[in-house]
N, C-alpha and C positions, 0 to 999 in steps of 0.2 A: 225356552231361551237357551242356543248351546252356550257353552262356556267353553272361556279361549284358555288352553294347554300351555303350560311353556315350549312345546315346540312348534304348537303354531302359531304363536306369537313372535316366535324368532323368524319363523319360514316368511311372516309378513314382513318384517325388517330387512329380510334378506331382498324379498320383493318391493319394496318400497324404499329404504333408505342407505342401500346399497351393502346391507352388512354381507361381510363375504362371508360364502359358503363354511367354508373352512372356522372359521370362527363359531358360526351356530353350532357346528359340530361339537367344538370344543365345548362349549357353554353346556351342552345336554348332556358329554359325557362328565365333565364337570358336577351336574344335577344330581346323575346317575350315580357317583358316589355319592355326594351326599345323603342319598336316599340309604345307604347299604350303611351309611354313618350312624344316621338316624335310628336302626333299627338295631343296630350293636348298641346305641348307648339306651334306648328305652327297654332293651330288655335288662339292663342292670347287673344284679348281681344272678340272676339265673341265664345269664349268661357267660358267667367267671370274669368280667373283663373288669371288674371295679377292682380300686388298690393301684399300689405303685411296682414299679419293677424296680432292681439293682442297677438304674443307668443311670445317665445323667444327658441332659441333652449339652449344642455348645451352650448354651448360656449357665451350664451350667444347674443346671434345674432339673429335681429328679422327675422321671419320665412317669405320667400313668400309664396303667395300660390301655387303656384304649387311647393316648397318645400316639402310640407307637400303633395302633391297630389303623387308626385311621388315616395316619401317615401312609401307610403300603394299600393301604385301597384308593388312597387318589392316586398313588405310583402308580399301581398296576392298573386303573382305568384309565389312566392317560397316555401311558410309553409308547401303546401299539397302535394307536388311531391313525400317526401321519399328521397331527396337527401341530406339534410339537417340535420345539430345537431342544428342549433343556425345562429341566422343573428348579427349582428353589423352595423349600423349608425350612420353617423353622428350628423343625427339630433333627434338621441334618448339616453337619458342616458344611461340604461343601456342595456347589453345585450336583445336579441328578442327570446324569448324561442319559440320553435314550441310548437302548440295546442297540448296536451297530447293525441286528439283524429286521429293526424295523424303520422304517420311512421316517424321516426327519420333516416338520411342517414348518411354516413361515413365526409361530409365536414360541415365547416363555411364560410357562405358569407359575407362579408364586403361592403360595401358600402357608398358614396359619391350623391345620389339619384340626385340633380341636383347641379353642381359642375358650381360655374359664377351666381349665380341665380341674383346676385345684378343687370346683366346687360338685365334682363327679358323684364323689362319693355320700355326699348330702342332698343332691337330686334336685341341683337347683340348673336353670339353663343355660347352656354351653352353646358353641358353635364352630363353625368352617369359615373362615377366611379366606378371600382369595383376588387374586389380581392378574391380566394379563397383558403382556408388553408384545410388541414389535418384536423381532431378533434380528439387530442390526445385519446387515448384508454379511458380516465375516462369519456371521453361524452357519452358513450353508455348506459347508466341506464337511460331507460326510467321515471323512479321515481323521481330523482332529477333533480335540475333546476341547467341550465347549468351556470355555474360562468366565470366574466370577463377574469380568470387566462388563460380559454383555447385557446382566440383569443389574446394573448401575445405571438407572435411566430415573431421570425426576417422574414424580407421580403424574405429573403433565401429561406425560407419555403413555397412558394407561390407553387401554382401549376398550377394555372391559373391567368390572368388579362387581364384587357380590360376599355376600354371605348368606349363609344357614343359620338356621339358628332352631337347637332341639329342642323343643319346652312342651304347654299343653300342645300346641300345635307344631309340627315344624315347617317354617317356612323358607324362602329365599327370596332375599332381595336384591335385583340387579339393575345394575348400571351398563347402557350402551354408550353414555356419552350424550345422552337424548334424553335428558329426565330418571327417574327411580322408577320401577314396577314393584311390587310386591306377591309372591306368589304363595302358595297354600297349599299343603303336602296332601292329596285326597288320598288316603290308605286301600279303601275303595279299588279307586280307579286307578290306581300305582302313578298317579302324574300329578306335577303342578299345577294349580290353575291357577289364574290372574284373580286375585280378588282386592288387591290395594293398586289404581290406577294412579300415577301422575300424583305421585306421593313429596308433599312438602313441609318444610320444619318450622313450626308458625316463627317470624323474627323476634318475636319478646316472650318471656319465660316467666315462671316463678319457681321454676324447679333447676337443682342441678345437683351434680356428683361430683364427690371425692371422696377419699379416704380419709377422713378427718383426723386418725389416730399417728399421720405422718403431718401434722400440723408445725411441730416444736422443730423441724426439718427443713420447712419452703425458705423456699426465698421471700423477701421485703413486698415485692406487686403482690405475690399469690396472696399471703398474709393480708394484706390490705384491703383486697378485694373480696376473700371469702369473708371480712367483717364485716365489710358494710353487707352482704348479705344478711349473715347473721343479725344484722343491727336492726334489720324489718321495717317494719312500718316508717319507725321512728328514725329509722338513717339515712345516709344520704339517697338512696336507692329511691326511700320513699314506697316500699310495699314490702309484704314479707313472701319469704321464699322458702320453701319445702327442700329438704336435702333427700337423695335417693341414689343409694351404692349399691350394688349385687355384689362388686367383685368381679363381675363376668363382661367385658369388654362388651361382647359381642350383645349383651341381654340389657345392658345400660345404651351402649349406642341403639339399638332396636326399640330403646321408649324414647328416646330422644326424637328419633325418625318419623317417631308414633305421634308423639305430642308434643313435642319440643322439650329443652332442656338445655343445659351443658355440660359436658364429662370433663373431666378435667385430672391430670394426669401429670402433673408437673413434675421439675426436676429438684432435686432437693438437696440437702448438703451432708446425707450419711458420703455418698460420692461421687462430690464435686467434680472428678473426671470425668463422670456421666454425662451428657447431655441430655439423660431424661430415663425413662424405662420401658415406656412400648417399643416394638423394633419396629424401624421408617416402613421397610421392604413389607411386611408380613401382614400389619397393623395399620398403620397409622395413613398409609398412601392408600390402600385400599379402603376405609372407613371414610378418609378425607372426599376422595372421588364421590364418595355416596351421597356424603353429609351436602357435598358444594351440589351438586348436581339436582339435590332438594332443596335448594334454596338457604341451605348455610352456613357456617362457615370454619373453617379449619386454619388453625396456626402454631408454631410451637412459641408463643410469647412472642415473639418476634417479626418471623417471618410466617407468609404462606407456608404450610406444607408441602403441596403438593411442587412447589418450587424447589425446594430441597434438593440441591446433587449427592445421590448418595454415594460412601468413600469405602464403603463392607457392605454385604448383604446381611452382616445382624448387627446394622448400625440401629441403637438407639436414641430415640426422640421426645421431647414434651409434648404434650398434646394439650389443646384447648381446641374443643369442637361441639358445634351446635347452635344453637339459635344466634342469627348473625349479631344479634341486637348486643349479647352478652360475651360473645367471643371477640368483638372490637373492643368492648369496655377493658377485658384481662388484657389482651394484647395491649390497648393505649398504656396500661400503668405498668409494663413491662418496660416499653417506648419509652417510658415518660423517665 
């Protein structure tokens, strides 16, 4: 029985559901780091790359190194393809203009380069993030340098997303806009291969995530609603439910994906100015894309995410995502 490659799964898409060329390119070179990611963070400390550097990114948050490693391997695998107007990072202020000496393509990459990095150095599983947009019609002047305004597009707008995620296995999960795939890093054979098809997040849970130790913090709904969890059998819920945190966005979203769940990620009153702490652009619009696309569901308390008009590229958000059944429940008592 052969087994289907991520790139020829993309080449059938391209043949069958009109993905354009230029796009599968991107998504493999895409891949193509992550593979190169994968192999800097499993070899660890004999590699030198564990520990922090003297930086700090914008948010302010000091840099790992293989932060800053895997930032310049999606740069450099992407700037010179042609498929590209413009990248965006996390861990870069502002927009990444392509070298004026290579070909400018029709999208924008967004990215989250290594997403959990804090949990590096204890070797638990981290990942790559990523998202890619449209580049409205004013990107095309090779001349001018491309401004924050054109990667401000609601998560609606995506066309693609995915992530990595480096653990016992590493895999990549992607979204065309067509369902979720799941792929599986063969070390072997250096390529992907398709081993989770038409991947869905069952609607009802017993499992979910927070940080519980930011409790004395939330707001009045979150508070309410992680009670009645806790309240089990005997509360209003009526069954009891299992808590389960990494820490790792990336490694909590990927069990949720797996088996259902909900992450949850609210905003809280150290500051009130915040609207939340995952960033919309990096995080939360590329996750949402996956989560809705598997059947479930994504909001910041409020509203849809992926509806969001974002106002910065390292604007932050609330997140409540995951089995639809339990991310209406948070949301209504948000509503309500």
């Amino acid at each position: 029985m052969s087994r289907v490659t991520l790139s020829r799964y993309l080449i059938e898409q391209t043949r069958s559901n009109n993905t354009p060329a230029d796009l599968r390119f991107l998504i493999e070179v895409v891949a193509r780091a992550c593979k190169e990611i994968s192999h800097a963070v499993s070899k660890g400390a004999l590699g030198g790359v564990l520990g922090s550097m003297d930086t700090e990114n914008v948010q302010g948050e000091v840099q790992k190194k293989l932060d800053v490693l895997s930032n310049e391997i999606l740069l450099e695998a992407n700037e010179w393809g042609g498929h590209l107007a413009g990248m965006a990072s996390e861990e870069m202020d502002n927009a990444y203009q392509i070298p004026g000496k290579y070909p400018k393509g029709a999208y924008l990459l967004v990215f989250d380069p290594l997403d959990g990095s804090s949990n590096i150095d204890v070797n638990v599983s981290v990942g790559t993030i990523f998202s890619v947009l449209r580049c409205p019609n004013e990107c095309f002047s090779q001349n001018d340098a491309l401004g924050e305004e054109a990667f401000l597009q609601p998560g609606t707008r995506q066309v693609a997303a995915g992530y990595a995620i480096y653990g016992p296995q590493t895999m990549l999960m992607l979204t065309l806009g067509d369902g979720v795939k799941g792929f599986t890093l063969d070390r072997e054979l250096g390529s992907f291969v398709l081993t989770h098809d038409s991947i869905r997040v069952p609607e009802s849970t017993a499992e979910f995530a927070i940080n519980m130790s930011n409790e004395r913090h939330w707001e009045a709904p979150v508070k309410r609603y992680v009670g009645e969890l806790l309240a089990g059998k005997e509360g209003p819920l009526g069954k009891n439910y299992n808590m389960r945190w990494i820490a790792s966005m990336v490694a909590d979203v990927h069990r949720i994906l797996t088996r259902g769940g909900i992450f949850m990620y609210p905003r809280d009153g150290r500051e009130p100015e915040k609207p939340g702490k995952l960033r919309l652009m990096y995080e939360a619009n590329p996750m949402s894309f996956i989560i809705e696309q598997a059947g479930g569901a994504a909001t910041n308390g409020h509203q849809r995410i992926l509806d969001i008009q974002p106002e910065s590229l390292h604007q932050r958000v609330a997140v409540f995502l995951g089995s639809k059944e339990e991310v209406e429940r948070a949301t209504r008592y948000h509503q309500e």
